[in-house]
N, C-alpha and C positions, 0 to 999 in steps of 0.2 A: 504494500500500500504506500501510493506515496502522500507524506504531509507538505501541506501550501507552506514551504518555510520561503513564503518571498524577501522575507528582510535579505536573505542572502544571495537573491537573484536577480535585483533591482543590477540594470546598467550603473556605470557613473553619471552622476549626477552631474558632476562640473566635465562637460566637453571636451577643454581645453587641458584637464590630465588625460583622457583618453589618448589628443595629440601628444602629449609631452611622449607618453607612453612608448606609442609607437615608434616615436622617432627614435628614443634610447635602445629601443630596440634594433631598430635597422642602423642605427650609429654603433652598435656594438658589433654588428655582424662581421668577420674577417673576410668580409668582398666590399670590390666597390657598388653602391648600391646608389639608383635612382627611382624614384616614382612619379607616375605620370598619371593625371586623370584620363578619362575617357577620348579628348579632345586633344592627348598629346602634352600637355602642358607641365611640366616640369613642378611639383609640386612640395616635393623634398631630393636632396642628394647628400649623400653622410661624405666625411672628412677624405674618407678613400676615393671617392668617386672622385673631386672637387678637385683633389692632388693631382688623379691621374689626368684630370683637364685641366688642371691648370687656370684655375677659376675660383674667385670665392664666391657666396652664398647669389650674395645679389645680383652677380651675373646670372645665372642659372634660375633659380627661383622663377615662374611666371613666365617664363619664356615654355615655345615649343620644345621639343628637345629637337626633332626634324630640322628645324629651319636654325636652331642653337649651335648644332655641335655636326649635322651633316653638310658635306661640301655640295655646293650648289648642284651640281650637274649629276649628285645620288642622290637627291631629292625625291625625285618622284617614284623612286624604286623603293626606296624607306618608305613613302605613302601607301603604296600596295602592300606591303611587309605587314605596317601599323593596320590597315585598313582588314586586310587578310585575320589578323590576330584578334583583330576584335570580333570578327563575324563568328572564327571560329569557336574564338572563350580556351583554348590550350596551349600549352608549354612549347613556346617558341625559340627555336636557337638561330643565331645570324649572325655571321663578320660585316664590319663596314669598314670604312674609315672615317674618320673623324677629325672636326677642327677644332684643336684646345682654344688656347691662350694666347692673344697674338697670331693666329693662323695658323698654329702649330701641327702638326698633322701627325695624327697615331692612327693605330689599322685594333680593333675591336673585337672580341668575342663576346656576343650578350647572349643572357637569357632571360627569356622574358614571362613572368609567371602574372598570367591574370589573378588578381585578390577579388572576392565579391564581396558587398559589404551592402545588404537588404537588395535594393534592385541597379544598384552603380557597381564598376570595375572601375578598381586603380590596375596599374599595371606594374609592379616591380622590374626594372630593368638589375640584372647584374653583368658586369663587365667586368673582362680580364684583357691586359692587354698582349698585342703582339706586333710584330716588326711592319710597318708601315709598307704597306706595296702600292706605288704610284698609281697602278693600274687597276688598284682594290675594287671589285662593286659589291655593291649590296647583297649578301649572298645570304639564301634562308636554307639550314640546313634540313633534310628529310629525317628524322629521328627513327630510328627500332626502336623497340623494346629495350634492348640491353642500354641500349643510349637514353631513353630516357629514364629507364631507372637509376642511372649513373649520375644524370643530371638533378634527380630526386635526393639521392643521397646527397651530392652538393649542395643544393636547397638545404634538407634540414641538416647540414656542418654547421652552414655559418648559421641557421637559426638555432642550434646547439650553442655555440660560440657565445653568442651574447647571451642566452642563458647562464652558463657557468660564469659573467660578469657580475651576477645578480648575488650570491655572494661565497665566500671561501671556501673551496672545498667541491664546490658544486658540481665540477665533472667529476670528481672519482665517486663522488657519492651516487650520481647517475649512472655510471659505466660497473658501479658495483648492481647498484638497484636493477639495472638492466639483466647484469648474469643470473640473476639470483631469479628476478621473476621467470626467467626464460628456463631454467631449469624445474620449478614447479611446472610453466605450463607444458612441458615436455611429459612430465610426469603424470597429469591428466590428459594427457593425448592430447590436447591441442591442436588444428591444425598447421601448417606452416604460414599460411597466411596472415592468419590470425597471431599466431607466432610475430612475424614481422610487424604488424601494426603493433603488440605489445612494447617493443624494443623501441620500438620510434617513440613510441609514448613516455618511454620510462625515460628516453635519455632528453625528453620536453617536460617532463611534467611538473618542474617548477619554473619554468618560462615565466608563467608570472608576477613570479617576487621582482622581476624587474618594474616592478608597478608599485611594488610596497615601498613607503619611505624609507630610506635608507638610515635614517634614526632610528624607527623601528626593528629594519630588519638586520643592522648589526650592534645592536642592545645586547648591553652588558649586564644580566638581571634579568626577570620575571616582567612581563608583557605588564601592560593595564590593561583591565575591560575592554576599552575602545582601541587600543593598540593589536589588542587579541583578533578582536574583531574584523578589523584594516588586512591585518595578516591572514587571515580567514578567507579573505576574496579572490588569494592569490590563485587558485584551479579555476575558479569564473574567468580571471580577467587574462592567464594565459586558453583559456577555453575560447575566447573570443579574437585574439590574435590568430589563430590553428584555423579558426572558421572562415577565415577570410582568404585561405589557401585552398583550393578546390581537391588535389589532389592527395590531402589531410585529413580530409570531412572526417575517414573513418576513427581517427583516434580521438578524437573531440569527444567522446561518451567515456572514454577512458582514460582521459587526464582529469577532463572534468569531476568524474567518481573514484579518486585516489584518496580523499581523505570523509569520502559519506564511511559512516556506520554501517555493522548487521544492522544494529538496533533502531536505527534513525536519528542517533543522536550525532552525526557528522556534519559535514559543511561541503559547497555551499548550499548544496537543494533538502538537505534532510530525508532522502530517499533511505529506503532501507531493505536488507535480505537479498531477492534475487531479484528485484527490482534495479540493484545499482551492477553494472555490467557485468561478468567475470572476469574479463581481462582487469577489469578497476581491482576488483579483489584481490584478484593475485599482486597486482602492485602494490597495494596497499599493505600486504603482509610481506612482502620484499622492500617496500622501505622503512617499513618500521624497524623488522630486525635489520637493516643496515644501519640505520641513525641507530639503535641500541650496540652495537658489538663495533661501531667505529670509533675512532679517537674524536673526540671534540677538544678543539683549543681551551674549552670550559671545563673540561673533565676526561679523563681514562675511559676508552671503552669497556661495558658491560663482558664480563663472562658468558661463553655460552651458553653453559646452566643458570647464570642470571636470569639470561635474555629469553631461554624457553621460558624461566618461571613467570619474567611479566607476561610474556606472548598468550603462555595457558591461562591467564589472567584474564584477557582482553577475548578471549573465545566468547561466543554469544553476544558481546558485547560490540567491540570494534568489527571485528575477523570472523570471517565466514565459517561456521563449526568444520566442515567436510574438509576445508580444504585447508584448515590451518591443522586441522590432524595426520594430515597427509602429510604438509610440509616439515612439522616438527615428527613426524617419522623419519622423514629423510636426515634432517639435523644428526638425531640420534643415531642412527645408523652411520653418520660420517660423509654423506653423499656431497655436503655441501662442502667441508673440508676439503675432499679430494679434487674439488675447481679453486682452492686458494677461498673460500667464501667463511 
C-alpha cells in the first residue's frame, strides 16, 4: 500500500536552486559540456567546454551555438544534423569543426543526448576535441549497438564524476555499493538486464546530494530536524536529474526507492514492502552494510558481526525479510569476503 507522504515529493519550490542545481552538476562532469534549448540557443557551457573555445561565459550564453562556434560554409549541414536530432529525440554522434576565440579553428567530436523535461528538450552537447582538418565537414556518425552503448557508458562516467564531487569518499562507497548489490542480485537470479540497470543505479544513487547544502552535507555532528529533512530529498532530486535523460528512465524507480522502508517509514515517497522496486531493495541493503563495515573519517568501521547484528535488527523494518536472509547467509558463509567485500 502506498501512503500520500507528499511533504516529501513536493518539486523545489525556489526554481532558481533547481538551476543552481543542474548547473553544479554538468560543471562537475569531467567533459566538456554544452546545453542548448530546442531552438539551438546556447543556454549553459561549464568551465571545460569554454576553455576548449576559448570563450568566456558571455560570449557563448544566448547565442546559437550553429551560427557561434560553426564556420560559415558548415552551417547548413549542422542545420540538418540539429534539425535531424530533434525530429528524431536520440543519441547523436558528429565531428565538425569549429571556430573558438578569435577565429581559432578546432575539429570536434560531440555527442548529443536529448534531456526531456515535461513537454520541452534541452539538448546536452558533449565534446572532445581533435586535430583540426581544413577540409573537416559536418559529419553524423551511424551508431551500432556496441557504439552506442559505449557512448552510454560515457554518458553516465562523467554523470558519475560529478556525483562523487558531492562528497568524500563517494566513488569507493559507490563502486563498493555497486559489487555488493550485484552479487545479491546474482544470487536471486536476477536477470542480466536488470543486473545492468542495478549497477548504473548504485554507482548514481547519490547524484543528488549535489543539491544538498554543503553545510549540511559535510557537518560535523548530528543533523537538525530541518537539516535531516533537506538531506532527505537527496533520491527525489537526483531522481529528477536521471528523468530528464531518456535513455535512464529505467533506473529512476531504483534510485529513487534506495532509502523507502519495508515498513513505510523511509523517504522520499513513504512506499512500503513490495511496492518499493526490488532492484531498490537490494540497494538498499548493499548500502547500508557498506556505510556500516567502511571506515568513516568520523569513526572505524563496524565489524562484520556488528554489522549483521544491526542489519538483523532492521529486518521487517528497513530491509526486505526474504532477501536480507539470503544476503546475510551469504555474509556468513564468507561469499562476500571472497570478492574483497
Amino acid at each position: 500500500m502506498k501512503k500520500n507522504n507528499s511533504k516529501y515529493c513536493k518539486p523545489m519550490k525556489n526554481t532558481m536552486l533547481w538551476g543552481l542545481f543542474f548547473e553544479k552538476l554538468l560543471e562537475h562532469m569531467n567533459a566538456s559540456v554544452m546545453v542548448t534549448d530546442s531552438s539551438g540557443t546556447v543556454i549553459f557551457a561549464n568551465k571545460l567546454c569554454l576553455e576548449m573555445l576559448g570563450y568566456h561565459s558571455k560570449d557563448v550564453l544566448g547565442n546559437n551555438w550553429i551560427t557561434k562556434i560553426i564556420p560559415r560554409e558548415k552551417r547548413a549541414h549542422a542545420k540538418k544534423i540539429f534539425s535531424s536530432l530533434k525530429k528524431e529525440k536520440t543519441l547523436c554522434r558528429f565531428d565538425s569543426p569549429i571556430m573558438g576565440h578569435e577565429g581559432v579553428k578546432k575539429y570536434l567530436n560531440w555527442v548529443v543526448v536529448p534531456l526531456k523535461q515535461k513537454r520541452k528538450y534541452l539538448y546536452l552537447f558533449m565534446g572532445k576535441g581533435g586535430k583540426y582538418e581544413p577540409r573537416g565537414e559536418v559529419e553524423v556518425h551511424e551508431l551500432n549497438r556496441e557504439e552506442i552503448l559505449t557512448e552510454y557508458d560515457r554518458i553516465i562516467e562523467a554523470l558519475f564524476s560529478a556525483s562523487r564531487i558531492s562528497e568524500p569518499g563517494t566513488a569507493q562507497h559507490a563502486y563498493r555499493v555497486m559489487g555488493i548489490a550485484v552479487l545479491l542480485a546474482r544470487k536471486i537470479g536476477l536477470g542480466r538486464e536488470k543486473i545492468e540497470a542495478l549497477k548504473t543505479a548504485a554507482l548514481l544513487h547519490d547524484l543528488g546530494k549535489l543539491a544538498v547544502d554543503e553545510t549540511i552535507l559535510f557537518k560535523n555532528g548530528k543533523l537538525t530536524k530541518q537539516e535531516f529533512e533537506e538531506m532527505k530529498m537527496h533520491p527525489h532530486w537526483g531522481e529528477e536529474v536521471i528523468k530528464l535523460v531518456c535513455f535512464l528512465k529505467e533506473i529512476v524507480p531504483i534510485m529513487a526507492g534506495h532509502h523507502e522502508n519495508w515498513d513505510g517509514s523511509g523517504y522520499p515517497r513513504g512506499i512500503e514492502g513490495k511496492d518499493i522496486p526490488l532492484e531498490a531493495r537490494i540497494l538498499c541493503i548493499a548500502d547500508i552494510y557498506e556505510a556500516l563495515t567502511a571506515d568513516r573519517p568520523y569513526r572505524k568501521g563496524f565489524t562484520v558481526d556488528e554489522a549483521v547484528i544491526i542489519i538483523r535488527s532492521e529486518v521487517g523494518r528497513k530491509l526486505d525479510p526474504r532477501l536480507t536472509d539470503i544476503f546475510l547467509d551469504m555474509v556468513e558463509k564468507g561469499e562476500l569476503a571472497e570478492e574483497g567485500f
